[in-house]
C-alpha positions as CSV (number, residue, x, y, z in Angstrom):
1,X,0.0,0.0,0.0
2,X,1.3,3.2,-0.7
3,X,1.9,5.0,2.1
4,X,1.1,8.2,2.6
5,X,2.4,11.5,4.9
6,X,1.4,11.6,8.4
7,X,-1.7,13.8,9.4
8,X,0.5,15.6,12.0
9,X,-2.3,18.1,12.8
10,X,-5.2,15.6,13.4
11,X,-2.8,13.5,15.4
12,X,-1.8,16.8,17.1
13,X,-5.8,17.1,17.8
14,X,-6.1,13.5,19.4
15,X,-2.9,13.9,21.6
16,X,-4.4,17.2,23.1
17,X,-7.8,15.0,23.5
18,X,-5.8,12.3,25.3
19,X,-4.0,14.7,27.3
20,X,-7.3,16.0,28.3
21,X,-8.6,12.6,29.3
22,X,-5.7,11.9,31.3
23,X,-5.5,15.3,33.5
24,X,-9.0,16.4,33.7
25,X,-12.0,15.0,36.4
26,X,-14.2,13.0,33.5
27,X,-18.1,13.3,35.3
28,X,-20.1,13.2,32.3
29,X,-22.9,10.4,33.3
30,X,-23.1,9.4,29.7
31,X,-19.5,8.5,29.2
32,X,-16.5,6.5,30.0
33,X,-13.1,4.7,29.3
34,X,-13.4,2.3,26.9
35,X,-10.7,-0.5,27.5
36,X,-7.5,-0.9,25.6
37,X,-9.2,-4.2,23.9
38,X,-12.3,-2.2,22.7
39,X,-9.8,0.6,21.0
40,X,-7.9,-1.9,19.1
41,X,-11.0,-3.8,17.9
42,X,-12.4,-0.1,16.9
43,X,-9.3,1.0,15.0
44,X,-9.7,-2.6,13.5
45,X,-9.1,-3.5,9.9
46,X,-13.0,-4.6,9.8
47,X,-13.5,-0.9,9.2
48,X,-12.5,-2.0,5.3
49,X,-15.4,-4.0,5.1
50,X,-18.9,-3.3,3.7
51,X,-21.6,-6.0,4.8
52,X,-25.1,-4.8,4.0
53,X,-27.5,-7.6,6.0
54,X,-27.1,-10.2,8.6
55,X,-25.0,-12.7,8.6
56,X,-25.9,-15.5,6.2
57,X,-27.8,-12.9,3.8
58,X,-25.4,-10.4,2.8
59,X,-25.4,-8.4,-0.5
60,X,-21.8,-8.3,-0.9
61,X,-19.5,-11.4,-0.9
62,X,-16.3,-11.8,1.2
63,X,-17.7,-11.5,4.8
64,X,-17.1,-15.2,6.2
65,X,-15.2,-13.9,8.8
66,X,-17.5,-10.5,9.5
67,X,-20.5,-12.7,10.1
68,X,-18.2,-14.7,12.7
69,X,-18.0,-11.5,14.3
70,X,-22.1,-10.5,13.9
71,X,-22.3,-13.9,15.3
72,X,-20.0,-13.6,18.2
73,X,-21.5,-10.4,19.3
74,X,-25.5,-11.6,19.4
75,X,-24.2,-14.5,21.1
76,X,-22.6,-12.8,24.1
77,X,-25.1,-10.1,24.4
78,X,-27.8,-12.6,24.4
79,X,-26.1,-14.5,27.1
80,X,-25.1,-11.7,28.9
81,X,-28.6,-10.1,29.5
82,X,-31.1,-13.6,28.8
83,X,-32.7,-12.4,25.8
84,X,-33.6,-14.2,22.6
85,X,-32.7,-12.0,20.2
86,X,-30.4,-9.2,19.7
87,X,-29.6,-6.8,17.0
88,X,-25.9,-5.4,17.4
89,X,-25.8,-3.2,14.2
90,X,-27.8,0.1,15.6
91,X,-25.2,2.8,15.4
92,X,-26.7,4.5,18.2
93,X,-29.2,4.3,20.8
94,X,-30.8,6.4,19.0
95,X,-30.8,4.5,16.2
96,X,-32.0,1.6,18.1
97,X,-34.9,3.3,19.5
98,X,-36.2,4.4,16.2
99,X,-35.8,1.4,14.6
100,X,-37.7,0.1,17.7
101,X,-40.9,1.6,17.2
102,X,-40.7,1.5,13.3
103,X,-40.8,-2.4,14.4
104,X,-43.6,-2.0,16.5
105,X,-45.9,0.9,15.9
106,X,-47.5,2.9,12.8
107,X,-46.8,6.5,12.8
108,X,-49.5,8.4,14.8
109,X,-49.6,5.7,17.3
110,X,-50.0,6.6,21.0
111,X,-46.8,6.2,23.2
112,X,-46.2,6.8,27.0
113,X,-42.7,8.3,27.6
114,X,-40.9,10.1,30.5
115,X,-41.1,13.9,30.2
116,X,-37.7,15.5,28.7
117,X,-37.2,17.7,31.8
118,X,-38.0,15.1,34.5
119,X,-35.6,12.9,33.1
120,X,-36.6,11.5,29.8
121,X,-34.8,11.3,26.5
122,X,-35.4,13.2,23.1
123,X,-35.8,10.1,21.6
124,X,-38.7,9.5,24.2
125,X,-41.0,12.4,22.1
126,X,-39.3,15.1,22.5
127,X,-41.0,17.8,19.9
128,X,-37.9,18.4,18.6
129,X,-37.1,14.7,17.7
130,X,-38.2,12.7,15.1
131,X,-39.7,10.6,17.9
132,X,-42.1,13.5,18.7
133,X,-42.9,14.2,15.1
134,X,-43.6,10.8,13.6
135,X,-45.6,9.3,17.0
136,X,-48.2,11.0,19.4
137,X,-46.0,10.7,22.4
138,X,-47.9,11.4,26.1
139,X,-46.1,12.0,29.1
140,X,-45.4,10.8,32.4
141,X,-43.1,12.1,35.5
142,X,-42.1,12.0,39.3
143,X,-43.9,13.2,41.8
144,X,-43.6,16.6,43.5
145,X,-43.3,15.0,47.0
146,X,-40.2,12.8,46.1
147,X,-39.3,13.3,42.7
148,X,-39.4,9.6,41.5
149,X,-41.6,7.9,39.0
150,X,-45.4,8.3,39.4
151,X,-46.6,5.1,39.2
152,X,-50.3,6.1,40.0
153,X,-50.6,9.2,37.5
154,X,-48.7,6.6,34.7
155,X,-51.4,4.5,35.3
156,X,-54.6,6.7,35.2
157,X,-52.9,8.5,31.7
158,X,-52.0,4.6,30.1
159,X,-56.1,3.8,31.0
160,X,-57.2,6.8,29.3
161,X,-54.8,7.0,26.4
162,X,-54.9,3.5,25.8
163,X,-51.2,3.6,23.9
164,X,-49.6,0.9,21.8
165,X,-46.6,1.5,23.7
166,X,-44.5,2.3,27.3
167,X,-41.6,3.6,27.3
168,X,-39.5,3.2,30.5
169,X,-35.7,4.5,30.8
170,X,-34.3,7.8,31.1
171,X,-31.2,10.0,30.6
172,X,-31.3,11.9,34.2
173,X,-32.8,9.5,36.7
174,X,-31.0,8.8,39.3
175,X,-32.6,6.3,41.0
176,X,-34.0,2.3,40.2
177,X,-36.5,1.7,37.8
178,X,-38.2,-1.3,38.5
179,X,-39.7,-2.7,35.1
180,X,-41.9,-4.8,36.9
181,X,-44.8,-2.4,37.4
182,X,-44.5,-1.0,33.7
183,X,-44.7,-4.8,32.5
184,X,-47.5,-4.3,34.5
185,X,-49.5,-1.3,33.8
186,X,-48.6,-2.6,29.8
187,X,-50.4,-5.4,30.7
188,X,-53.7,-3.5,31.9
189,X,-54.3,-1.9,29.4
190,X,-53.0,-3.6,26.3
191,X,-49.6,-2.0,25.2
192,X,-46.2,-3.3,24.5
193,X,-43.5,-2.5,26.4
194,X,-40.1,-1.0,25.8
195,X,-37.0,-0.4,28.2
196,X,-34.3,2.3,27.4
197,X,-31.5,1.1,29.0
198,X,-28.8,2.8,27.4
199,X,-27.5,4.1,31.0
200,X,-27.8,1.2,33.4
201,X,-26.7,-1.3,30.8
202,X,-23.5,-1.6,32.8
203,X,-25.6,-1.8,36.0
204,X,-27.8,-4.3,34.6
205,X,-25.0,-6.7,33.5
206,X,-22.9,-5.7,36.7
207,X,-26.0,-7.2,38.5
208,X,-26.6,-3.9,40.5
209,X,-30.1,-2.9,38.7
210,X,-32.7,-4.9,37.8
211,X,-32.9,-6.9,34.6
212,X,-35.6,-5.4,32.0
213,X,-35.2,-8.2,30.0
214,X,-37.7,-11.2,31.5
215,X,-40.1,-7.7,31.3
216,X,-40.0,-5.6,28.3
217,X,-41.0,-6.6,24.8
218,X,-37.8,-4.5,23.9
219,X,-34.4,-3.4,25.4
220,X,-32.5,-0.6,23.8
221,X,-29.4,0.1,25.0
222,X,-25.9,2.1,24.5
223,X,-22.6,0.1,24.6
224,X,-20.7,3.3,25.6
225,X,-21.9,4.2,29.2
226,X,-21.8,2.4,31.8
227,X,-20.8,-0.6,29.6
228,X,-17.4,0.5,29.3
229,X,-17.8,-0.2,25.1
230,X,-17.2,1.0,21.4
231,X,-20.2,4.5,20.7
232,X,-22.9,2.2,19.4
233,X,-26.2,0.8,20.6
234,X,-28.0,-2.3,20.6
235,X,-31.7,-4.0,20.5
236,X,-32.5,-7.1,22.5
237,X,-36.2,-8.5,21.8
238,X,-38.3,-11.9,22.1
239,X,-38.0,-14.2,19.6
240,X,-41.4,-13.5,18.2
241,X,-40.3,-10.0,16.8
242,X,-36.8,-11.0,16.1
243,X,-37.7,-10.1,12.0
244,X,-39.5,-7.2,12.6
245,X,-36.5,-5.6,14.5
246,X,-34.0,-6.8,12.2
247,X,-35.8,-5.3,9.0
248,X,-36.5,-2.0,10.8
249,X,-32.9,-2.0,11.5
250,X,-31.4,-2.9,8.1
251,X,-33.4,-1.8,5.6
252,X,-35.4,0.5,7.8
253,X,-32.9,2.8,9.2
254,X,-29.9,1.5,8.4
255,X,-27.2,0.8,5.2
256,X,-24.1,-0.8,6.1
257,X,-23.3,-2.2,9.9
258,X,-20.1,-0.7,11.3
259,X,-17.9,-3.9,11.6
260,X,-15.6,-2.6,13.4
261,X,-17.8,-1.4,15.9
262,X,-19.5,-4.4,16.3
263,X,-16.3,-6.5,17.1
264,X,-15.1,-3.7,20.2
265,X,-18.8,-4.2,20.9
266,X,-18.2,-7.8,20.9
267,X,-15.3,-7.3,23.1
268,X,-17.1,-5.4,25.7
269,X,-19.7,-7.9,26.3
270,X,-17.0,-10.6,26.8
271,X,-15.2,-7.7,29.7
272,X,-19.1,-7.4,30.9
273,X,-19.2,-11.4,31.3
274,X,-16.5,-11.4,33.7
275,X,-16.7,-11.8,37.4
276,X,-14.3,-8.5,37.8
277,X,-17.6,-6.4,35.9
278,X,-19.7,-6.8,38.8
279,X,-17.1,-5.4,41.3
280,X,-16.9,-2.6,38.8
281,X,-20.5,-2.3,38.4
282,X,-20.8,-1.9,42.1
283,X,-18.3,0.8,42.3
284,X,-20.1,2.7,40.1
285,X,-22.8,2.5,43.1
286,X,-20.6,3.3,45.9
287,X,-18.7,6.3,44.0
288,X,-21.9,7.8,43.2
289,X,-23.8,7.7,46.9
290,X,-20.1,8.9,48.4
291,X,-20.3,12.2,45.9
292,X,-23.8,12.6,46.6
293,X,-23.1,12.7,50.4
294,X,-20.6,14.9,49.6
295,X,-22.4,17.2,47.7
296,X,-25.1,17.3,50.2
297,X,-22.7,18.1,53.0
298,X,-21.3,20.9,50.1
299,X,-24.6,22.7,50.0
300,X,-26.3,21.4,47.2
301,X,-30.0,19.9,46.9
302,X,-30.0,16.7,45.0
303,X,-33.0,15.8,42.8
304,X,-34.9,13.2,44.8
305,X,-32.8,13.3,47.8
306,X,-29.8,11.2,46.2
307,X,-28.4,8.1,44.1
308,X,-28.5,4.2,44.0
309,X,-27.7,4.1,40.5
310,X,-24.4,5.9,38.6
311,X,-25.7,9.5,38.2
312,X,-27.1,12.4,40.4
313,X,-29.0,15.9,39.8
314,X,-28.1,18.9,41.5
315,X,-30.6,21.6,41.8
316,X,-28.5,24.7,41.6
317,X,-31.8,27.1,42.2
318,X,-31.1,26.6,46.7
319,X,-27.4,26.7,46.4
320,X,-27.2,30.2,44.0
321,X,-30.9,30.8,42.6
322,X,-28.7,33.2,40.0
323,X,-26.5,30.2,39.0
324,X,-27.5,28.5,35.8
325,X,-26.5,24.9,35.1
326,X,-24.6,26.0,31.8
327,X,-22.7,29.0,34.0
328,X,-21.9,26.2,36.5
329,X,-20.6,23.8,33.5
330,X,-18.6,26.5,32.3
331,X,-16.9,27.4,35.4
332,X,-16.5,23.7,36.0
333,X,-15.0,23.5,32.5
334,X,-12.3,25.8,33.4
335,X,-11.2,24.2,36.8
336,X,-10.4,20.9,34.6
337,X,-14.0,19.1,35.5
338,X,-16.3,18.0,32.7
339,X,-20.1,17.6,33.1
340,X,-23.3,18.7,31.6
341,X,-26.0,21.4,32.8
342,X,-29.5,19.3,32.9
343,X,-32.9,20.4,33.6
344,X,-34.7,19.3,37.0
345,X,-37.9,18.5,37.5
346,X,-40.2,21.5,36.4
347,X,-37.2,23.8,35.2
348,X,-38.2,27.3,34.8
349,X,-35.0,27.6,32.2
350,X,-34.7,26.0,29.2
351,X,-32.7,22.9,28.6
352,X,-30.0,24.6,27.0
353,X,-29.6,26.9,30.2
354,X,-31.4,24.2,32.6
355,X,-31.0,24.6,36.7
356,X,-29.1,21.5,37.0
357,X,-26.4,19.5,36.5
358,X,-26.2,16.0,36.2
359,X,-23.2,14.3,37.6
360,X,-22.1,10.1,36.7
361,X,-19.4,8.3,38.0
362,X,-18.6,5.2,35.6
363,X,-15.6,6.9,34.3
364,X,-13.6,8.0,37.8
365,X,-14.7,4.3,38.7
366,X,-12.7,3.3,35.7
367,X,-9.9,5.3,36.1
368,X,-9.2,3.6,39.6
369,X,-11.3,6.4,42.2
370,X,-13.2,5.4,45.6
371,X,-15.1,7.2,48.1
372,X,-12.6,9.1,49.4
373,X,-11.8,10.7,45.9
374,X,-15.4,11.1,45.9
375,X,-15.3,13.6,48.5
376,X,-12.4,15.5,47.3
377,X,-14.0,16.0,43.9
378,X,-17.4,17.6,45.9
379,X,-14.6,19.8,47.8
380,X,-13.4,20.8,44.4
381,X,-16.9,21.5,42.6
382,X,-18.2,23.7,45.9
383,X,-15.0,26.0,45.4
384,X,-15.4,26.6,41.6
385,X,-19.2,27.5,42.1
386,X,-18.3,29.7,45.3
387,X,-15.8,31.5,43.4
388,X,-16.8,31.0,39.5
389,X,-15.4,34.3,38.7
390,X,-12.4,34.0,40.6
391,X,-9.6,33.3,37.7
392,X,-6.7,32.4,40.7
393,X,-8.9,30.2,42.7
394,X,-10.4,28.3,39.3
395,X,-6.7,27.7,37.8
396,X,-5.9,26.2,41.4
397,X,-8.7,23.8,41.5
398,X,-7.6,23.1,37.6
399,X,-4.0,22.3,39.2
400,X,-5.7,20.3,41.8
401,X,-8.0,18.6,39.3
402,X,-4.7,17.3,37.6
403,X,-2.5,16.2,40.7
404,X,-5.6,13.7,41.2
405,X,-5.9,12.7,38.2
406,X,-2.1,12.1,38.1
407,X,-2.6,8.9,40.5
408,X,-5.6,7.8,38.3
409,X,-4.3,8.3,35.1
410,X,-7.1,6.2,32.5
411,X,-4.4,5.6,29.7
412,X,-1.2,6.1,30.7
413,X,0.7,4.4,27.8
414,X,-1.2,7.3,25.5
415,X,0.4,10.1,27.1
């Protein structure tokens, strides 16, 4: 092959990105450090490949060895989480969702799904998403008392909407949702049943949050959060609607499968099989009721009082009711801490402002944290919101950030 000169300026790019990674508090809910094993398969030669179909009905030739991999992949997903089927080729969780309900309803159909700014995702009919626009999506939330999942007000809208389809799952909720009682209320009044598990995946396999799967109809889900795997999403489903999901997938929504992807997805549900996952997965846990306490004892309000699963909301509007959660993320930004503003449960701001911030912890778990870093990174996030416009005190927590990070460094070898 003829080889060509080095792209010294995207390498430049990545090398900054690494060093960034390495040096800088990582407490995006929604992401992690995928493994060493899960980057090689990713910068794989199976990205050459083209292998429109499933394995044993492709429309190109040559891909023996890619539908060993297809293979490989449904077979330890399926085994992982005790499903029938699974589809591995979604490029996305969203992708998997909206191949999901082109499987199972007609456009215009009634759908129950958690509302955007008590937790839900845009994919769960936001108006903004094709979700919203292609489905008649109604909503359900938490209460005001505790801030956790309505059960009684999901039931009385599913008995008078009478939808095709539940949604259950959520992007900010930090607590357990049981799929029992969806399976349920489904059950009542007629509807199918769908679990977003894109977050708790990790949990779920990690044994540390109920399984979905003996429940749902459908389980979506990322690879990339809590899962520890490739950016990619995945569909597990009965038997029954194994072809449905598969041709929503690939035609429906989808050309050509990422191979590549699929492998380090492959990969990560052989690290998620292992007995050491479920000590991780239980981390995860700890970390995030240690940072919650922490925060608490910081000042902050925490969306339904705390955590049991990776993530937390802090309410900003008791700690500085002229603090915004995309000024907080800023601040935090600068002080070498990375997380994401997020609206609480009847926001007055918009999401792109929001009140909140959400907070995760699979990725300091990964890099080798416990409780007591826990602490220590609450310590850090009350002095950059105390003193946001203080340039000094922000480049000292930055240098603080980094002398932490320096014991815990996620890919030392990459430096």
């Amino acid at each position: 092959m003829q080889q060509m000169p080095r792209d010294d300026e995207v390498f430049a790019i990545i090398g900054r990105e690494v060093e960034r990674q390495n040096t800088t508090i990582q407490l995006i809910a929604s992401e992690n450090f995928a493994s060493r094993q899960v980057l090689e398969a990713t910068g794989s030669v199976l990205t050459n490949k083209y292998s429109e179909g499933y394995p044993g009905k492709r429309y190109y030739g040559g891909n023996q060895v890619i539908d060993e991999v297809e293979e490989l992949a449904r077979r330890r997903v399926c085994d992982l989480f005790g499903a029938e089927h699974a589809n591995v080729q979604p490029h996305s969780g969203a992708n998997a969702n909206m191949a999901a309900y082109f499987a199972l309803l007609e456009p215009g159909d009634t759908v129950l799904g958690m509302k955007l700014d008590q937790g839900g995702h845009l994919t769960h009919g936001s108006p903004v998403n094709a979700s919203g626009k292609l489905y008649h999506f109604v909503s359900y939330g938490v209460t005001e008392s505790d801030e956790r999942i309505d059960f009684d007000a999901l039931h009385q809208v599913a008995s008078q909407e009478r939808p095709k389809l539940i949604v259950a799952g959520a992007t900010a909720y930090p607590r357990i949702i049981d799929p029992e009682p969806f399976r349920s209320i489904a059950d009542d009044v007629g509807a199918l049943f769908l679990f977003d598990a894109a977050h708790v995946a990790g949990l779920i396999a990690g044994g540390v949050h109920p399984n979905p799967v003996p429940f749902a109809d459908v389980v979506t889900f990322t690879t990339h959060k809590t899962l520890r795997g490739p950016r990619g999403g995945c569909i597990l489903t009965r038997a029954d609607l194994a072809e449905a999901i598969d041709k929503a997938v690939f035609p429906g929504f989808q050309g050509g499968p990422l191979d590549h992807v699929i492998a380090a997805k492959a990969v990560a549900f052989h690290e998620a099989a292992q007995p050491e996952f479920a000590d991780y997965a239980a981390a995860i846990v700890r970390n995030a009721a240690a940072l919650a306490e922490a925060l608490v004892g910081e000042g902050f309000r925490l969306v339904s009082g705390g955590t049991d699963n990776h993530l937390m909301l802090v309410d900003l509007r008791t700690f500085d009711p002229e603090l915004s959660g995309k000024k907080a993320r800023l601040a935090l930004d600068r002080a070498g801490i990375s997380l994401n503003e997020n609206t609480v449960p009847d926001d007055p701001r918009p999401p792109y402002i929001a009140s909140g911030l959400r907070i995760g912890t699979p990725a300091v778990t990964t890099a080798g944290m416990g409780p007591a870093e826990m602490a220590t990174i609450a310590a850090l996030i009350g002095r950059v919101l105390r003193n946001r416009d203080d340039d000094a005190e922000l480049a000292a927590v930055r240098d603080d950030a980094a002398t932490l990070c320096s014991k815990f460094t996620p890919y030392p070898d990459l430096a």
